[in-house]
Rosetta silent file (secondary structure, phi, psi, omega in degrees, C-alpha in Angstrom):
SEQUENCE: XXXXXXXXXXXXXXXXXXXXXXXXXXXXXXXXXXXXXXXXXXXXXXXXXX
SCORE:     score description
SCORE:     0.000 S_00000001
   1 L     0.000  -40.604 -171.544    0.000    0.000    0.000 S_00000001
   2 H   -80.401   -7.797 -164.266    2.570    2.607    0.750 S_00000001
   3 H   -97.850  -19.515  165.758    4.521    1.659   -2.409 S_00000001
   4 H   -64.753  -51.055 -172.969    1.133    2.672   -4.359 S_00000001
   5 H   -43.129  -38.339 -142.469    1.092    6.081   -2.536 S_00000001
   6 H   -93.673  -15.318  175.847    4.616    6.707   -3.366 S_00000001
   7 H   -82.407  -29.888 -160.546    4.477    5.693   -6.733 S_00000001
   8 H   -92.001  -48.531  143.537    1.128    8.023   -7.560 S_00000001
   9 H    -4.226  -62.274 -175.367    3.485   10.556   -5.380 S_00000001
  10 H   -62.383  -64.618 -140.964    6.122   10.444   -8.049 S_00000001
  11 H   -76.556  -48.970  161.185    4.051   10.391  -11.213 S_00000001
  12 H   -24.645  -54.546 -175.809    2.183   13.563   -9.261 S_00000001
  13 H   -85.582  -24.576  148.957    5.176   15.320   -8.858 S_00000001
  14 H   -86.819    8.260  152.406    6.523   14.836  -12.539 S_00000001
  15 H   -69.506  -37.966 -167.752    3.280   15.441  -13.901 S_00000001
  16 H   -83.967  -29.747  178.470    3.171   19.342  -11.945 S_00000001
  17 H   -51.654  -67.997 -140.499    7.321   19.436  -13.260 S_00000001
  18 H   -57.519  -48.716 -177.623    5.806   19.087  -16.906 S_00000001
  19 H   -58.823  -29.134 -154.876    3.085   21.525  -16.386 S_00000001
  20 H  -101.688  -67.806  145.668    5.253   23.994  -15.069 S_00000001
  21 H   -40.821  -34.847  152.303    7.763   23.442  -17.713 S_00000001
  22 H   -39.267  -62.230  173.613    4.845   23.836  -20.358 S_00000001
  23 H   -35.928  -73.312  179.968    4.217   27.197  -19.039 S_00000001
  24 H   -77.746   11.388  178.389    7.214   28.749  -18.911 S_00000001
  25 H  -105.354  -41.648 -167.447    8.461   27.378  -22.655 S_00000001
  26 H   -87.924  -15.243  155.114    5.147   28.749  -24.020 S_00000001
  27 H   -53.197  -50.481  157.920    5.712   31.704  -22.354 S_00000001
  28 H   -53.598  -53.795 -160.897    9.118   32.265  -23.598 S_00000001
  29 H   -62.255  -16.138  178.101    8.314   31.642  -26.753 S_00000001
  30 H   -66.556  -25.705 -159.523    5.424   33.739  -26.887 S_00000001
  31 H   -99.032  -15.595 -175.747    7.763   36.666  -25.845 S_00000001
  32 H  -104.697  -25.893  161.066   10.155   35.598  -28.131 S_00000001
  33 H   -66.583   -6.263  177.686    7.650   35.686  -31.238 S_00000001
  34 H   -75.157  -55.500 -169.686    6.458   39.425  -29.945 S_00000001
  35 H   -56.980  -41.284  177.487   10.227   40.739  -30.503 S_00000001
  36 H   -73.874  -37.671  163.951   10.060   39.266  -33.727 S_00000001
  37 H   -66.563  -41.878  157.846    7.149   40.389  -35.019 S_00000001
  38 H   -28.896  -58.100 -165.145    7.944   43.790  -33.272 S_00000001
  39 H   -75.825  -23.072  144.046   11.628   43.908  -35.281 S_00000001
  40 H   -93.390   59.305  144.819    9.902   42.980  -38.277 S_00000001
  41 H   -98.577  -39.905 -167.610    7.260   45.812  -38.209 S_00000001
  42 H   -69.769  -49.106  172.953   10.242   48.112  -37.511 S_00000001
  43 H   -41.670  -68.967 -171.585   11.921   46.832  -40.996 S_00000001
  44 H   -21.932  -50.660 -160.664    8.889   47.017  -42.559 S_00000001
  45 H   -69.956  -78.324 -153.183    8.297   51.160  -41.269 S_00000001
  46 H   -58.025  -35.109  167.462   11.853   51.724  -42.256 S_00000001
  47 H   -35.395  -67.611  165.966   11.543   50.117  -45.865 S_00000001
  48 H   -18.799  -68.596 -178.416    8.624   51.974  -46.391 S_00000001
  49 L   -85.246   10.420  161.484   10.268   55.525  -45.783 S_00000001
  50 L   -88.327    0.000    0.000   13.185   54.846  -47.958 S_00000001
């Protein structure tokens, strides 16, 4: 019985790891596609006015 807890324990605690890790990689990345879309809007502007 305690080797179920400790096992459901585990998978618990690398399931909330994963989730956690999910988060913050779609965060970055969301943050990393704003700067990009950001630097190309800036080309864009400057193209424009040439």
């Amino acid at each position: 019985m305690d080797r179920v807890i400790i096992v459901f324990a585990v998978i618990g605690i690398l399931m909330f790891g994963a989730y956690i890790y999910f988060i913050i990689k779609t965060s970055y990345d969301d943050e990393k596609q704003k700067k990009k879309e950001k630097l190309e809007e800036e080309n864009e502007l400057k193209n424009r006015e040439q």
